[in-house]
MIGUGU-770280 format. One record per residue (C-alpha): residue in one letter; x negated, y negated, z. Coordinates in steps of 0.25 Angstrom, whole numbers, plus 5000, padded with zeros to 4 digits. Layout:
N
aXYZ ...
% end
This chain:
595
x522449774941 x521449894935 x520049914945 x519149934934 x518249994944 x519350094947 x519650124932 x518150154928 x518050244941 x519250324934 x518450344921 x517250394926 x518050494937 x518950534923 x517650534915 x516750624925 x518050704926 x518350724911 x516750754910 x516950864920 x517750944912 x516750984903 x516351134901 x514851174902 x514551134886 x514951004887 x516350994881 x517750974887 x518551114887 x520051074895 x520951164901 x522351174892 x523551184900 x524151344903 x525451344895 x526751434898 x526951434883 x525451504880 x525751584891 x526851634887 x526551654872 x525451734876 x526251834887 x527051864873 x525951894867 x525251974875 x526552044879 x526752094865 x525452144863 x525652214876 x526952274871 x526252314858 x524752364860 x524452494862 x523152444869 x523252474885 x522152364887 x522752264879 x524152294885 x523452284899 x522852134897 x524252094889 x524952134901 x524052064912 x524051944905 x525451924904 x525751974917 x524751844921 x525251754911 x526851784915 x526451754931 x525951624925 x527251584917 x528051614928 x527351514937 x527651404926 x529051424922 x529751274926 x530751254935 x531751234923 x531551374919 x530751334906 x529251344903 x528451224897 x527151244891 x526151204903 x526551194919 x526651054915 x527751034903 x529251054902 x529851194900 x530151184886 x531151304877 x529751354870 x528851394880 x530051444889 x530451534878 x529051584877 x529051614892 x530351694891 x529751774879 x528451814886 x529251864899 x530151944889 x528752004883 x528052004894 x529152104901 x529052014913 x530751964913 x531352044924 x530152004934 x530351844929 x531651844926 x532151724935 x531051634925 x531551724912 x533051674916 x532551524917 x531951544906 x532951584898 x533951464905 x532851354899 x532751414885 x534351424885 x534351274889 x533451234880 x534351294867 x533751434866 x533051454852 x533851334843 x533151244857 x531751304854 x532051294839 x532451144842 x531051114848 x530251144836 x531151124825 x530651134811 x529351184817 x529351344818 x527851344823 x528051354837 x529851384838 x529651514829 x528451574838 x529151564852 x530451634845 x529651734840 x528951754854 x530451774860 x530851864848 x529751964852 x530251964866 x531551994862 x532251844866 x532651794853 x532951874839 x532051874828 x533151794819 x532951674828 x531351674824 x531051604811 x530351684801 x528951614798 x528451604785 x527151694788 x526951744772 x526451584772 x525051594780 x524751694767 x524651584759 x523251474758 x523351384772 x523051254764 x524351284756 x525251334770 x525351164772 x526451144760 x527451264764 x527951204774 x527751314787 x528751324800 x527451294807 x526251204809 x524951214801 x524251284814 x525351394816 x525151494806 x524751594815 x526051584819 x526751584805 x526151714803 x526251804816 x527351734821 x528051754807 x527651894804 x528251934818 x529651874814 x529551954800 x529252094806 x530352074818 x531352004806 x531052044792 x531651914781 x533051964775 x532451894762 x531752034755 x530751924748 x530351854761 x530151984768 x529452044757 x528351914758 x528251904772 x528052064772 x526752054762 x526351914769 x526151994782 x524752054781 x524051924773 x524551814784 x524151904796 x522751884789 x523151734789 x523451744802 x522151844806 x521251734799 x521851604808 x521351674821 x520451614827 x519251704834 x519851684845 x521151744843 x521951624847 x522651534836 x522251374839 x521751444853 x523451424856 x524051544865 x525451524858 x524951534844 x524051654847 x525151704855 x526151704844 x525351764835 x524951874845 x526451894848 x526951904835 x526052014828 x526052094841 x527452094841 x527652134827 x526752274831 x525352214827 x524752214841 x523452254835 x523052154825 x521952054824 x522651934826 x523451984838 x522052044846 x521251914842 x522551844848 x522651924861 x521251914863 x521451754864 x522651774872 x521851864882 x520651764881 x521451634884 x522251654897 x522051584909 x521651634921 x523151624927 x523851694916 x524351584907 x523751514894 x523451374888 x524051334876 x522651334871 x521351384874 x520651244874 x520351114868 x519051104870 x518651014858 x519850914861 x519650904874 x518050884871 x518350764861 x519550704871 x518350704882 x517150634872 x518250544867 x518750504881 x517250484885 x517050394875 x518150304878 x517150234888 x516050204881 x515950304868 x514850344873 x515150494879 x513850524885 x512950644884 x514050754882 x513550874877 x514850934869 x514350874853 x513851014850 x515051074854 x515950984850 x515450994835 x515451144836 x517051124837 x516851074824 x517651184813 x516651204802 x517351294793 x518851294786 x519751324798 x520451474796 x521851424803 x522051294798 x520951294785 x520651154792 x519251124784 x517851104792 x517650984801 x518750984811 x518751004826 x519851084832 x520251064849 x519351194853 x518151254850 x518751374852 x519051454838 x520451424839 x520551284836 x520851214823 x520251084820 x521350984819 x521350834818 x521450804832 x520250884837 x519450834824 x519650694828 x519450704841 x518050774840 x517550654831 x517850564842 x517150634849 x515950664840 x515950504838 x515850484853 x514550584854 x513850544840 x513950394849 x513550474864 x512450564857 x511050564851 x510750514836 x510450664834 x511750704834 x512350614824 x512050674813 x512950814819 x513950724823 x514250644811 x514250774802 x515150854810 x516050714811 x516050684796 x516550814796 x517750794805 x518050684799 x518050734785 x519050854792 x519950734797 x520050654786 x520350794777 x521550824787 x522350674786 x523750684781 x524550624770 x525150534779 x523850484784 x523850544798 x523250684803 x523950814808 x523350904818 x522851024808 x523051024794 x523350914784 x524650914776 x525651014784 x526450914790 x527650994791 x527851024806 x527550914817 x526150964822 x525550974807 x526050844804 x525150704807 x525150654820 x524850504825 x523950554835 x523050644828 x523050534818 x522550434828 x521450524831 x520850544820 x520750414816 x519950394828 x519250494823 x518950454809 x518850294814 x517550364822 x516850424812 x517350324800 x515950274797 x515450434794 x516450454782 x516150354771 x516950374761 x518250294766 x519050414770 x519050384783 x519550234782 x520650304773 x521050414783 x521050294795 x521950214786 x522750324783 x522850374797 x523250214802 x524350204794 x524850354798 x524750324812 x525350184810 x526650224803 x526850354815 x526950234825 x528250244831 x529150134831 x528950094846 x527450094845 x527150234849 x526550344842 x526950504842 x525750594843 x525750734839 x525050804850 x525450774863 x526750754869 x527450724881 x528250814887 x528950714895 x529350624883 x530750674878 x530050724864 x529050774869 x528150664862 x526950584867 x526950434862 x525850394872 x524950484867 x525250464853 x525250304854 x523850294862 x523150394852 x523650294840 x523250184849 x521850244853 x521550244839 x522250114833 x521150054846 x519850154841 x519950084826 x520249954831 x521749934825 x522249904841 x522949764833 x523649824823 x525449824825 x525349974827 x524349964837 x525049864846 x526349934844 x525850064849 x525050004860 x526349914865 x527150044866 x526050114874 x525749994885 x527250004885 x527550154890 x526850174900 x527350234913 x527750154925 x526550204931 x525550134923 x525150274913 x525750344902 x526450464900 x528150504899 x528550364898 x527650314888 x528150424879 x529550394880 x530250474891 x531050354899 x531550454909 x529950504914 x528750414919 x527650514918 x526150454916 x525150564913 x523450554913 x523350574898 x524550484892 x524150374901 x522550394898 x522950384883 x523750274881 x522750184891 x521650204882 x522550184870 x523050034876 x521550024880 x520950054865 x520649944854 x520949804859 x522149824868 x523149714869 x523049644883 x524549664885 x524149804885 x523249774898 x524249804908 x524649944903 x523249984902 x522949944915 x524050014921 x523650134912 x522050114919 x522750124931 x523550234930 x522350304926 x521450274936 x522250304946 x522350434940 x520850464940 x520950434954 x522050514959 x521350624951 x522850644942 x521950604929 x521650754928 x523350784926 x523750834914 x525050824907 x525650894897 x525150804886 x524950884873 x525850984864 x525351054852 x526051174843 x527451124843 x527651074857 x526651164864 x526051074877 x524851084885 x524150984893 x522450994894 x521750964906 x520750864900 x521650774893 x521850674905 x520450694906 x520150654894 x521150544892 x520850474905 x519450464903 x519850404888 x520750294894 x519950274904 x518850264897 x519150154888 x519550084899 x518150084904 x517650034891 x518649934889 x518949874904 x517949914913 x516549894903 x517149754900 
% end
């Protein structure tokens, strides 16, 4: 039987927690994961600048930092000889092969190599380079990079790197979407550096081709000059800016632009114990997950202080990476970030939550800065009625592509705001994005998101996730009766683990039974949205219970490796359980223990 007294005591400890985290300003800020794979980019990196410069002082901080960062890789190697990406996932070829590359340029193999040796057995039994080809398939954006990384350190020969057609970022970016490119919208960078590194190391055999990429060299480093952030980094990623870095260092232009602006963000973003995150931060997501979770309760989030800050997240002019137009949010404040659909709806949900929390005189700020968001997300719906992460219309590669959960969001989003637009787009764009998000339903009642995996499920995928994020929104604009609804909801009260929460099992694994905070938080407040089916009682409640115990025991602050991003990259963020706990529990709260 659920104690109701218990479960509201769990909410507010998760609540006060979860509030807690807030920096001085007033918004959420997170800690990322450290990541073997960041790490390891960067040693590259810095390695080969090393090897290059003829500057004593930057030669003395490349070398203290990857003499830090290869002490910390050391530590993390698993006992399978691989490396995964945080201390918490699966050794996988990708990040063991990165590893190996930054020893080898690092000029640290004779002192590690018992752990180069291990190394080297995982990769070999993992299929060398086909095996890491295997992993991406048609998608170069991430399997061209890491062979290019093991080419400069002498691993693999040039022939076995793809040539990138870099002469393609010379041309208008609106028009870079119909030629079909190796890689995702967001990895130009990489095109370019990446690219121009293969040419200079192994010229085309065509005379024609050579002679292009020959004159295209000087006008795409200007593309790629221009796509830097102030801050150096490229999305605020260590492997991208690493890449880049690596790639024009290694081809004898130590001293441009692109790579001191990169090695300054480099230099700026490592950690106190050597390593670094995948990302510098997700300050903006983690602010909109916290208001959202918060308003689960009541909608009424209080007196926070973050709307000024939040709205300065706002991207008030034409993007230079992606050429994204005005009015979206990206998932930092930090100059890095890209708006993309995800962030932007998650920052009207929170924007709807404070118009409702905060004076009359703020509306008027509110619903300008939302119109315009909203506008934003309506501009970037696909043909097929469902939204991609950044850029209408690629839809070539997997993460360009729409995806059920970042539809599902922004139709919360829009079902929010759908009174500010008048003009019937947005009844249009929901319709449109119903019947997307209705034909992705897979046959057995789940849905596949595009963002978050789980490592334990044998493809990597994260059905739980996917399905409650449908569900949440199915519950938000009242379409809980529909087939499609009841389908998904039947298939998530039926996969849950044996102990009552969510996690491995629910996403399909029959051989693992691994419940963790944030599946299990997701998919209770999925069952608990709309007008849930009392046959769905007893699986909520052992859901509640699960979850409770877990805010007691203290275990609602453990993380799991939830999330991948950029071709199969994984991290996990410290305030997503947080976040997601406080959400199911939450509208529990409103639901069970107000009535």
């Amino acid at each position: 039987m659920l104690d109701l007294h218990e479960l509201h005591r769990a909410y507010e400890t998760a609540r006060r927690d979860l509030l807690a985290q807030r920096v001085p300003e007033g918004h959420w800020v997170g800690e990322l994961s450290s990541s073997a794979l960041s790490t390891a980019t960067a040693v590259s990196a810095l390695a080969i600048v090393e090897r290059h410069t003829k500057d004593e002082s930057r030669r003395n901080t490349c070398r203290q930092l990857t003499d830090r960062a290869v002490d910390w890789l050391a530590r993390h190697q698993n006992e399978d000889g691989g490396f995964g990406d945080t201390d918490k996932s699966f050794s996988n070829i990708s990040t063991t092969m990165l590893v190996r590359a930054a020893f080898q340029l690092a000029g640290v193999v004779e002192g590690q190599a018992e752990r180069c040796a291990r190394a080297e057995a995982y990769v070999e039994r993992q299929g060398g380079v086909p095996g890491l080809r295997r992993r991406y398939g048609k998608d170069k954006t991430f399997a061209v990079p890491i062979l290019t990384n093991a080419a400069l350190a002498g691993l693999v020969p040039w022939r076995e790197v793809a040539p990138l057609p870099f002469e393609l970022a010379c041309m208008p970016y609106p028009a870079l979407r119909f030629l079909r490119l190796p890689v995702v919208s967001y990895a130009v960078p990489a095109l370019v550096a990446v690219g121009q590194a293969r040419y200079f190391h192994r010229k085309p055999r065509n005379p024609v081709v050579r002679a292009v990429r020959r004159l295209a060299v000087s006008k795409s480093l200007e593309t790629l000059a221009r796509m830097q952030p102030a801050s150096g980094g490229f999305l605020e990623a260590v492997p991208l800016t690493s890449f880049v870095v690596m790639s024009l260092a290694g081809t004898g232009r130590v001293d441009h632009p692109v790579v001191r602006r990169g090695m300054r963000f480099l230099v700026d973003s490592v950690r106190e114990d050597g390593s670094w995150p995948i990302d510098t931060n997700l300050a903006t997501w983690n602010t909109t997950l916290a208001i959202d979770a918060l308003a689960a309760a009541t909608g009424d989030v209080g007196a926070l202080d973050c709307l000024d800050w939040l709205l300065s997240c706002q991207h008030r002019e034409l993007h230079p990476f992606t050429h994204a137009a005005p009015g979206g949010w990206g998932w930092s404040d930090l100059s890095g970030a890209v708006p993309d659909a995800d962030d932007t709806s998650g920052a009207l949900l929170a924007l709807a939550a404070l118009r409702k929390s905060g004076p009359v005189s703020q509306h008027a700020e509110i619903d300008s800065a939302a119109a315009a968001g909203v506008r934003w997300l309506l501009d970037l719906q696909n043909g097929d009625g469902g939204w991609p992460t950044f850029c209408r219309g690629w839809g070539k590669l997997p993460f360009d592509r729409s995806g059920a959960d970042l539809t599902a969001h922004a139709l919360r989003a829009l079902h929010a705001w759908r009174d500010l637009v008048g003009d019937g787009r947005v009844d249009r764009a929901i319709r449109r994005g119903l019947d997307y998000v209705t034909k992705q339903q897979r046959p057995d009642g789940s849905w596949i998101p595009l963002w978050f995996g789980n490592q334990h499920h044998r493809d990597e995928q994260n059905p739980v996730y996917g399905t409650a994020r449908v569900l949440l929104a199915l519950g938000n604009l009242d379409l809980t009766d529909g087939e499609s609804a009841r389908r998904g909801r039947a298939w998530l009260a039926a996969n849950h683990c044996s102990d009552g929460g969510w996690g491995s099992r629910g996403s399909g694994d029959e051989n693992a039974d691994l419940s963790s905070v944030e599946e299990t938080a997701v998919a209770v407040r999925a069952l608990l949205t709309g007008h849930p089916d009392p046959s769905l009682r007893p699986a909520i409640e052992k859901g509640l219970r699960w979850l409770t115990a877990a805010v007691a025991e203290g275990r609602h602050r453990e993380t799991s490796p939830i999330g991948f991003y950029f071709a199969k990259l994984w991290y996990y963020e410290r305030l997503y359980p947080l976040c997601f706990t406080v959400a199911a529990l939450g509208e529990a709260v409103r639901r069970l223990v107000s009535r």
